[in-house]
C-alpha positions as CSV (number, residue, x, y, z in Angstrom):
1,X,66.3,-121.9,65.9
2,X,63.6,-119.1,65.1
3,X,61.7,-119.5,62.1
4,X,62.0,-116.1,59.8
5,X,59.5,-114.7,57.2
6,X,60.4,-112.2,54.8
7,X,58.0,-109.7,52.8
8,X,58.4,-107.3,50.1
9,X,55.8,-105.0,49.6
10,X,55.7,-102.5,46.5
11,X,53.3,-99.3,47.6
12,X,53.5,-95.5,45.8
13,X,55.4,-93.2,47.6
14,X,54.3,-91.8,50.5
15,X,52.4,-95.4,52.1
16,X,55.5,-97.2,53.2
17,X,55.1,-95.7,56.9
18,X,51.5,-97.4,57.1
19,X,53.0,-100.6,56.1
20,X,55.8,-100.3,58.3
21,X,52.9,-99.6,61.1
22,X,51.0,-102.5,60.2
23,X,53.9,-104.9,60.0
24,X,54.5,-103.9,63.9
25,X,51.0,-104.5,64.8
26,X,51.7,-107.7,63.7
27,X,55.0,-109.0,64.9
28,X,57.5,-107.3,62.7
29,X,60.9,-105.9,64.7
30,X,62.3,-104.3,61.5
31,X,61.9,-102.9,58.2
32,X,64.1,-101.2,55.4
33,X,62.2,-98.8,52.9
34,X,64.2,-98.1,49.6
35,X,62.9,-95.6,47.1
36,X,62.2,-96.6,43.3
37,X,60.8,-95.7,40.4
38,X,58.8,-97.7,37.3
39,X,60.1,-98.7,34.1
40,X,56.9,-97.5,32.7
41,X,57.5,-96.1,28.9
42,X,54.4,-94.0,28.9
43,X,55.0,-91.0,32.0
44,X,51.5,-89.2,32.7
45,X,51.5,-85.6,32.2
46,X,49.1,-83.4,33.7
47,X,49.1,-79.8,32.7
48,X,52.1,-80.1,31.1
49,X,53.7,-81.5,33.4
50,X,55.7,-85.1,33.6
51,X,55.0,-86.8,36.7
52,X,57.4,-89.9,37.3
53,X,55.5,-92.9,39.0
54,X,57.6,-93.1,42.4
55,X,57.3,-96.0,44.6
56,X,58.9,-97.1,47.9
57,X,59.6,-101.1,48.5
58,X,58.9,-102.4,51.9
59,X,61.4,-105.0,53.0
């Protein structure tokens, strides 16, 4: 029986696909990136604008 290894990696938005490159370079056959978003109470606003802290999980 193969031994399995699991990660889960929390990166901002945008990185996941360097992850998921990384994880190949080292072994990995498969991944599953799933967009979130942080329960942060205090949103940053620049120029009057809210911007949401989006984030991707690598599985």
């Amino acid at each position: 029986m193969k031994e399995l290894k699991a990660l889960y990696i929390i990166v901002n938005a945008g990185f996941a696909s360097e992850v998921v490159a990384i994880a190949r370079k080292l072994g990995s056959t498969g991944a599953t990136i799933i967009n979130a978003r942080g329960s942060v109470e205090k949103h940053k606003t620049i120029l009057g604008i809210t911007i949401d802290t989006e984030k991707e999980i690598f599985l």
